[in-house]
Backbone bond lengths (Angstrom), bond angles and torsions (degrees), N, CA, C in turn:
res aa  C-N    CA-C-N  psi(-1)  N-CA   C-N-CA  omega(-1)  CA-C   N-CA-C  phi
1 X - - - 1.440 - - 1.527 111.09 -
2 X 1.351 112.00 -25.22 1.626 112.95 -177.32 1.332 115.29 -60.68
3 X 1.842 105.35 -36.28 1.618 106.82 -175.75 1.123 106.01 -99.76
4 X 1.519 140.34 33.92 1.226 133.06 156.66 1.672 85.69 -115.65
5 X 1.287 135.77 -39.39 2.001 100.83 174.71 1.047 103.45 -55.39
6 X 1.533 129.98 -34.75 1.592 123.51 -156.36 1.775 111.74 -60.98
7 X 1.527 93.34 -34.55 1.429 108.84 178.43 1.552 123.01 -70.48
8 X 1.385 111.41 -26.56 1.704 119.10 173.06 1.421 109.03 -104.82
9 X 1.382 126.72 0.11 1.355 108.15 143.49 1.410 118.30 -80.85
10 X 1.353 110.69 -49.91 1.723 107.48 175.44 1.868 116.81 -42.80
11 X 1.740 117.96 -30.44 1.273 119.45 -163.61 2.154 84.56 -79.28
12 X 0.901 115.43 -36.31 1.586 112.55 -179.51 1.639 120.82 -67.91
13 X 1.143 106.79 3.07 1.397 118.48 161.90 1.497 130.11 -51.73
14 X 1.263 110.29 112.63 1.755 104.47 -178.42 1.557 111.93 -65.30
15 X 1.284 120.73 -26.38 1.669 127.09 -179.54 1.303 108.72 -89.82
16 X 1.185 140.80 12.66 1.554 159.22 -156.36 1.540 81.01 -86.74
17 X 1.704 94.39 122.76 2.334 99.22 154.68 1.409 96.60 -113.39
18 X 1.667 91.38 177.01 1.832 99.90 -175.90 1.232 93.22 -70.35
19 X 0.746 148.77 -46.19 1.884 153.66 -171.04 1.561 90.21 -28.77
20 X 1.553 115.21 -83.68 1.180 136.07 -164.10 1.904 104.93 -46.38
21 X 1.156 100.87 -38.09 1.497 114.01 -170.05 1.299 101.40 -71.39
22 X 1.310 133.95 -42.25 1.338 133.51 -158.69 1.116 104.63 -77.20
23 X 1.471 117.85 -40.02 1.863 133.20 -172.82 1.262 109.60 -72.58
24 X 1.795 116.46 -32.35 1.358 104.93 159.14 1.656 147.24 -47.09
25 X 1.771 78.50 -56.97 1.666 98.33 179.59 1.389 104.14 -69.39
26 X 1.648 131.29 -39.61 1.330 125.89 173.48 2.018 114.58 -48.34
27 X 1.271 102.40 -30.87 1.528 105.66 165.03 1.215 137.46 -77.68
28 X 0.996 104.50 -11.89 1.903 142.65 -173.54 1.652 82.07 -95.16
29 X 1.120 135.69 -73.14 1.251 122.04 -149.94 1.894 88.60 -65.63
30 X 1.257 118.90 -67.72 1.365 116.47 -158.76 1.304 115.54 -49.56
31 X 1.216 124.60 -56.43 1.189 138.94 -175.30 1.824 119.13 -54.27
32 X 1.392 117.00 -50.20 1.690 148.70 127.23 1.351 141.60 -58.42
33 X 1.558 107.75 35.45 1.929 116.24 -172.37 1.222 94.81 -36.91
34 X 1.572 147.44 -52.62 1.274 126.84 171.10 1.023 159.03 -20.17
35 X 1.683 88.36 -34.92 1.722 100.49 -179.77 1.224 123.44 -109.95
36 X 1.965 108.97 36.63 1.438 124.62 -168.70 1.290 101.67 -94.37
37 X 1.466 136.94 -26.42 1.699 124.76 173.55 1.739 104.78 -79.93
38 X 1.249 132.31 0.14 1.471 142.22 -169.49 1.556 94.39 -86.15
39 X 1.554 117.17 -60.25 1.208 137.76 -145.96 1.272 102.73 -108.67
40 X 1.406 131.60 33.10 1.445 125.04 -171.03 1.427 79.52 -126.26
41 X 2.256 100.39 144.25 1.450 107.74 -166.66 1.504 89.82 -83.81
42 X 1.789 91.89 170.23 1.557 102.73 -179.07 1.278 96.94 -139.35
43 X 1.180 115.85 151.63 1.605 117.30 164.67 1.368 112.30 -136.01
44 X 1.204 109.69 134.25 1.614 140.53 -177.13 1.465 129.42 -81.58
C-alpha cells in the first residue's frame, strides 16, 4: 500500500509529464493486477 500512495502523490505533481504518468500507472497496473478494470480507458 505504501507504493501505491507513493504513486498518487507523485501523480499530484505540478512538474508531472505524460511520460512520467504513463510509467506510473503502467506500475500501478503490474504491481496491482487489480486495479486493471479501474484503470482501463473509456470513451464516451
Amino acid at each position: 500500500m505504501k507504493r501505491f500512495n507513493s504513486v498518487t502523490k507523485k501523480l499530484q505533481c505540478d512538474d508531472i509529464d505524460l511520460a512520467d504518468v504513463c510509467l506510473l500507472i503502467d506500475s500501478v497496473i503490474t504491481d496491482y493486477s487489480s486495479t486493471l478494470d479501474q484503470l482501463k480507458p473509456t470513451i464516451s
